[in-house]
N, C-alpha and C positions, 0 to 999 in steps of 0.2 A: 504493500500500500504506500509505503514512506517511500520508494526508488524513483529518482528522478526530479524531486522537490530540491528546493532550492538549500530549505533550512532541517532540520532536525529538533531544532528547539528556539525558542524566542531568541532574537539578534537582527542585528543589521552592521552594515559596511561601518556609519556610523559609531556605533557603540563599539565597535571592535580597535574602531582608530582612538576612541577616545580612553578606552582602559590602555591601549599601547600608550598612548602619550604621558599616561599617569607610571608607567615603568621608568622613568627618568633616561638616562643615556644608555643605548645599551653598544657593545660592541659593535665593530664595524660593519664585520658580519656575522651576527649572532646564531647560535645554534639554538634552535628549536624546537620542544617538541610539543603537539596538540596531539591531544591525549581522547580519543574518542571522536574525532575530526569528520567523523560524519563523511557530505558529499565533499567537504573541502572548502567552506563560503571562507574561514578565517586564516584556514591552509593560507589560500591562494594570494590573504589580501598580508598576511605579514612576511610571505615569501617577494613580493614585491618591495614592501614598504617598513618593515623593521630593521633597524639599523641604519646603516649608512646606502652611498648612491647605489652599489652592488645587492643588497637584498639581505635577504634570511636564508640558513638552507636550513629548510623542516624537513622535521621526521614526521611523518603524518600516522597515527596509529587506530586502527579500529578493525572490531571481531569481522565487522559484515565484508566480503570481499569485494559486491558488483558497488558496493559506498566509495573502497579506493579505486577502482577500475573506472569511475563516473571521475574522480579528483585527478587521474591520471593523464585521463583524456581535457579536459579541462586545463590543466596546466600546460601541456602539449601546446594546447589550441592559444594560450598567452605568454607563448614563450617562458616557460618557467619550469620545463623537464629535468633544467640542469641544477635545479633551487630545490623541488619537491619531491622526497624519499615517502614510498608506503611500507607502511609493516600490516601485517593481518597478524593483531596481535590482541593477547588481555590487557586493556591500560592497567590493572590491578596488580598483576604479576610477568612484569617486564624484568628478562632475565638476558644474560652473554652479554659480547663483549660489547653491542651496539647501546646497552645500557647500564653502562655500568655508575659505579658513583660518582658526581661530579661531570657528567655529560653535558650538562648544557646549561645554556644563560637562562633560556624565558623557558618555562612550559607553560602551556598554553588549554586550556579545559573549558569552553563555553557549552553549557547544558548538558554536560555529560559527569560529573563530579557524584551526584547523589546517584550515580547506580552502584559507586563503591561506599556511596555515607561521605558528608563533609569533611567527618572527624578523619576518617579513614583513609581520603585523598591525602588529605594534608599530611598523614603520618606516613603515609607509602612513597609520596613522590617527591616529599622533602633530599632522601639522597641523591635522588638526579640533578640538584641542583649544584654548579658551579659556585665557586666563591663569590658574593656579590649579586646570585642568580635569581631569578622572581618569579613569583608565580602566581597567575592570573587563571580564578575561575568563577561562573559563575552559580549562582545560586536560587533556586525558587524559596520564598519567605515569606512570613506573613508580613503585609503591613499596616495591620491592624493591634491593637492589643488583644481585642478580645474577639478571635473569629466564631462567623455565625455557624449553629451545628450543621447548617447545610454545606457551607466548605470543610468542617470538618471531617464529615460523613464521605466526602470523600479522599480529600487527602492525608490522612488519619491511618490507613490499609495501605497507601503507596510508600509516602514519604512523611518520617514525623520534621514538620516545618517548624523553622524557628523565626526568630527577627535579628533586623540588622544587630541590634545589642547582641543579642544571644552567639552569633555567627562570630564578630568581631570577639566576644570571648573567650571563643570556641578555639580562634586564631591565633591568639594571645599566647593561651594558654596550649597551643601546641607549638608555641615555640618562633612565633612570625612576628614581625612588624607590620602594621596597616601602614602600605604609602597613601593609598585612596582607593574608592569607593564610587560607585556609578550605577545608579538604579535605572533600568533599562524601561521608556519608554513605554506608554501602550504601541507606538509604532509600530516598534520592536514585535507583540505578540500576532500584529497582524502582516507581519512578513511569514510570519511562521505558518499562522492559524489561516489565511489564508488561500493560499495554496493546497494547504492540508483538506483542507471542508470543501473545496472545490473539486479532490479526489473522492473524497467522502462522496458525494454527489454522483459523480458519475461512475463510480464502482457498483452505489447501493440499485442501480436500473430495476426492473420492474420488479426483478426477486430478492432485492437486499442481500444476495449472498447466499441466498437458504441453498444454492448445490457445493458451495463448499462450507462446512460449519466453522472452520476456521477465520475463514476470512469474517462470515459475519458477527462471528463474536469480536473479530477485530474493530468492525463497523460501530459494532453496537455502543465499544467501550470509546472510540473514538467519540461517537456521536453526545454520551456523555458526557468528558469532556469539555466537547467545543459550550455544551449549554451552562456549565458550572461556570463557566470562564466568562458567559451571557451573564449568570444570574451572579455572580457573588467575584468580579475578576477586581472589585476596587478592596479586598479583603487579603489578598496576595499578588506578588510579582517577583519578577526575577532582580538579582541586584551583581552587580562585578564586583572582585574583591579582587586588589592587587596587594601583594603579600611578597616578606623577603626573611628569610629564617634572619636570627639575630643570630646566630652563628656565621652567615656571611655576608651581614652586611659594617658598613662604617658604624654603625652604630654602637654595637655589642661593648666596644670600650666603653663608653658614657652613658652611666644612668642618666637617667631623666624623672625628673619629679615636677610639680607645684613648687614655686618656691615657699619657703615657709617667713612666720616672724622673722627669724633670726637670721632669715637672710637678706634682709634689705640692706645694710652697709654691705656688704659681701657684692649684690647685683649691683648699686651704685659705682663698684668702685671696679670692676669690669666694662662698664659704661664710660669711667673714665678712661681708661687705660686703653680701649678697644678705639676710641675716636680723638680728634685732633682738639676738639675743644670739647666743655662741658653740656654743651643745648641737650645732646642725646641723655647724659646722666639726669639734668635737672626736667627734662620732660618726664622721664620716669617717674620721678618723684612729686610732678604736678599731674600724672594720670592718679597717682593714688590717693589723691584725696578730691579726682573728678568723678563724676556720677559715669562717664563713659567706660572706669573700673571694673573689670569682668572678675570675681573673686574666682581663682582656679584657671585664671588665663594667661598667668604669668608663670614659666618654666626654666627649670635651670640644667645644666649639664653638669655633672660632677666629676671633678678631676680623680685619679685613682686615691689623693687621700682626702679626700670627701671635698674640696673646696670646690669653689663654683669656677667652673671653666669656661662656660659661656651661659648667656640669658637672650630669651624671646618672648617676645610681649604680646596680645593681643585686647585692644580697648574695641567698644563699639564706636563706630561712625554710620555713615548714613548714604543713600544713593536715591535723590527726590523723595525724601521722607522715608524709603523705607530702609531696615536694619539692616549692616552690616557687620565686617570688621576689618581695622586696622592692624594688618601685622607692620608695628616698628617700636621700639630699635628692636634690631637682632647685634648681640655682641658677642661678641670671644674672647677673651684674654690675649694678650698678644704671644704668650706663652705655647698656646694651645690651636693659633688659628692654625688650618689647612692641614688639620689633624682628625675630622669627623665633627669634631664637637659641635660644630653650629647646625652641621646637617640633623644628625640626631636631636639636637634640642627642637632646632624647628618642623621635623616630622613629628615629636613626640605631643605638640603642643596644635598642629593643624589634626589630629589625632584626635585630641582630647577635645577640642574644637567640634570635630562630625559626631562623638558620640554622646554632645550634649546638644546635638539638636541644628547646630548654625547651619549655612548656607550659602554661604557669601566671606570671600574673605580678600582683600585688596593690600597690595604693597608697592611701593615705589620702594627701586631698587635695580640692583646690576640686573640686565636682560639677559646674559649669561649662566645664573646664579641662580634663578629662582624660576623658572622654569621645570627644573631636576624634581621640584615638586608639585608640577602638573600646572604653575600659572601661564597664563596667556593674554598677552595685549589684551588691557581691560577695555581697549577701543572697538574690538570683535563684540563686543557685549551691548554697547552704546554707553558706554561708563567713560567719563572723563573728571579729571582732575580738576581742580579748582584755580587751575596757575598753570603758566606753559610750563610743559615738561614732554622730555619727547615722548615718542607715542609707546615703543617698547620699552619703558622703563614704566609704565604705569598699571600695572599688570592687576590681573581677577583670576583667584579659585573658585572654580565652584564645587561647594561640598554635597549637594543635595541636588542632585538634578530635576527631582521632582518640586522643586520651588520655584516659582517664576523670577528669573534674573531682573532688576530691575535694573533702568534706564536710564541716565542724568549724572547731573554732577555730585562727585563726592561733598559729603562736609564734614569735617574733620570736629573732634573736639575740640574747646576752648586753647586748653594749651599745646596742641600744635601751632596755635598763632597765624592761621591762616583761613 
C-alpha cells in the first residue's frame, strides 16, 4: 500500500532543512546515516545539501528492499549515485565493519525512531556517533496535557506518547545535549496523509479489499487512522529533536547551571574582564533590578575548580508589543575563551529557555558565531533592530515553531539605552 509514496511518515523538504540547520557546522563532507530512510525524501535532500559544496555521502538503511530500490533509482535520476549507499538492514541491530563505533557525524531518523522506543534509539545509536556527532530524530507526542480518551484509545496499543518535556528528559537523561527542537507543521502531516488517503481510495474500489484479507485489514486500520488525525490531530504531532551525547561534544568540560546568589560579583567580574570597557558589566547589573529580569535566565559555565568561566544572559524585550528575548552579554573569561565555554553556557541557557515555554529569542552579535546555534538574519522574519546595524549581525531563534513569529521593530529594555 505504502510503495511509491513520496513520504513514510509526516515531513517535508522544509523541516528536514530546518532541523539540519539546527546541527551547527558539520564537516565538509559529512558521513551519514538515516536510519529507516524509507523511499529516501531526506536520503536524497542531505546527500545534496549537508555539509559543504561536495554533499553528504549517506548510508541509507531500511528492512523493506523495493523502499531502497525506489531511493536508488531516485538518486541515479539527480545525480547522486556517487553520494547514496543502501543497506537492507535492522536500524536496531547494525553490526560489521560498515558500522562500527564512531562511524559517522549526523545520523539521521525522521519517523522511524518509535518502532525501536525513543529511549531505545537513543541508547542503540548513541555509539555510531563520531566525536562531536549528532543526532537528529523525530518524534510523534502529545501536545496537549491532558489527551482526550478518544486519542488515547488509540495511540495507547501502538505507541505510549509522551510530550516535549517528557522526551527532552528522556534525552537528558540518556546522556545528550538539546541543541534544538522543531515541531513539525500541520503541513508536514498533509505531505504525508495525503498521498496516503488518496491510495486508500483507490485501492479500497468496489470490494474494499475483501479478496485479499490482508490488504483490507491494512485498509481498515489505515482508514482509522486518517479519521483520529480528522477528529483529535490538535491533541498530538510530531516534533524534531536534535541531540549530541555530552561525551562528544565541547561541552562535556563545562557544567552549566543558573547562576546563583553568590554568584553575582563572580559574573560581574567576567563581564569585566571578557570586554574592553565596563557598559556590558554595568548592564548586567541594571537588568537585575529591571522588570525585563527573567529569574532562571541567567547561566554560568564552570571552570574545572568551580569558578565561573563564562556567563549568558537572557532578559525579555519585545517585537511590536509582543514577547521576546534578548540574548546579551554573553562573556568568557579571557582565560577560558575558545575553549567551549561560551558554546556550552549558551546552548545550556537557549535550553532552559525552550523548556520553559519561550519562543523567540534575538541577538546582535558576530554573524559567524551565533548561527552554530541555529540563528538566522532576524531580517528573514521581518524583525528589525531599532538602530542601523547590519543586516546579519541582527539575528532571530526560533524556539517554538508553532508560535506565530512576530513582525516589527525590536525594543529593548530601559537599560540597554536604546
Amino acid at each position: 500500500m505504502h510503495r511509491g509514496l513520496p513520504r513514510q511518515a509526516p515531513g517535508s523538504d522544509a523541516s528536514t532543512r530546518r532541523l539540519l540547520s539546527l546541527c551547527g557546522p558539520l564537516p565538509e563532507r559529512p558521513r551519514v546515516l538515516d536510519l529507516g530512510c524509507g523511499p529516501g525524501r531526506s536520503a536524497l535532500l542531505l546527500a545534496a545539501e549537508a555539509g559543504g559544496a561536495c554533499g553528504a555521502e549517506v548510508t541509507a538503511v531500511d528492512l523493506h528492499a523495493p523502499f531502497l530500490e525506489e531511493l536508488r533509482t531516485a538518486a541515479a535520476d539527480r545525480g547522486l549515485a556517487g553520494r547514496v549507499r543502501t543497506v537492507e538492514a535492522d536500524m536496531g541491530a547494525l553490526t560489521g565493519e560498515d558500522f562500527e563505533d564512531g562511524s559517522f557525524d549526523l545520523l539521521w531518523a525522521e519517523g522511524s525512531a518509535y518502532i525501536l522506543g525513543f529511549d531505545a534509539a537513543l541508547a542503540r545509536w548513541k555509539r555510531l556517533l563520531a566525536p562531536g556527532g549528532t543526532l537528529v530524530l523525530t518524534e510523534c507526542q502529545w501536545t496537549v496535557p491532558e489527551p482526550s480518551a478518544g486519542a488515547r484509545a488509540f495511540w495507547d496499543p501502538h505507541c505510549a506518547l509522551r510530550t516535549t518535556a517528557g522526551n527532552l528528559a528522556a534525552a537528558r537523561a540518556a546522556g545528550y545535549r538539546v541543541l534544538g527542537v522543531h515541531h513539525l507543521p500541520d503541513s508536514d502531516w498533509a505531505e504525508y496523509y495525503g498521498p496516503l488517503a488518496e491510495r486508500v481510495r483507490a485501492l479500497s474500489g468496489a470490494d474494499g479489499g475483501a479478496d485479499d484479507p490482508a490488504m483490507a485489514a491494512a485498509l481498515a486500520g489505515t482508514r482509522e487512522e486518517l479519521a483520529v488525525r480528522e477528529r483529535h490531530g490538535h491533541e498530538y504531532g510530531y516534533t524534531g529533536y536534535v541531540l549530541r551525547p555530552v561525551t562528544a561534544g565541547d561541552g562535556d568540560a563545562w557544567p552549566t547551571r543558573p547562576e546563583s546568589a553568590a554568584d553575582v560579583a563572580a559574573v560581574r567580574e567576567v563581564n569585566l574582564a571578557a570586554f574592553e570597557t565596563p557598559l556590558e558589566a554595568d548592564l548586567v547589573d541594571a537588568l537585575r533590578t529591571d522588570g525585563a529580569w527573567l529569574p532562571g535566565l541567567s547561566y554560568v559555565a564552570e571552570a574545572p575548580d568551580g569558578s565561573v568561566a563564562a556567563h549568558a544572559l537572557l532578559t525579555a524585550c519585545e517585537v511590536d508589543g509582543v514577547g521576546a528575548l534578548a540574548l546579551a552579554p554573553v562573556a568568557v573569561a579571557p582565560a577560558f575563551q575558545r575553549s567551549g565555554a561560551g558554546s556550552a553556557v549558551v546552548r545550556a541557557l537557549l535550553a532552559a529557555a525552550r523548556e520553559r515555554g519561550e519562543s523567540l529569542v534575538l541577538v546582535l552579535g558576530h554573524p559567524e558565531y551565533y548561527p552554530r546555534f541555529g540563528f538566522t538574519p532576524a531580517s528573514r522574519f521581518g524583525i528589525r533592530a531599532p538602530f542601523e546595524v547590519p543586516d546579519e549581525a541582527m539575528m532571530a531563534l526560533v524556539l517554538d515553531d508553532s508560535v506565530p513569529v512576530p513582525v516589527g521593530t525590536i525594543r529593548y529594555p530601559a537599560p540597554f539605552g536604546v
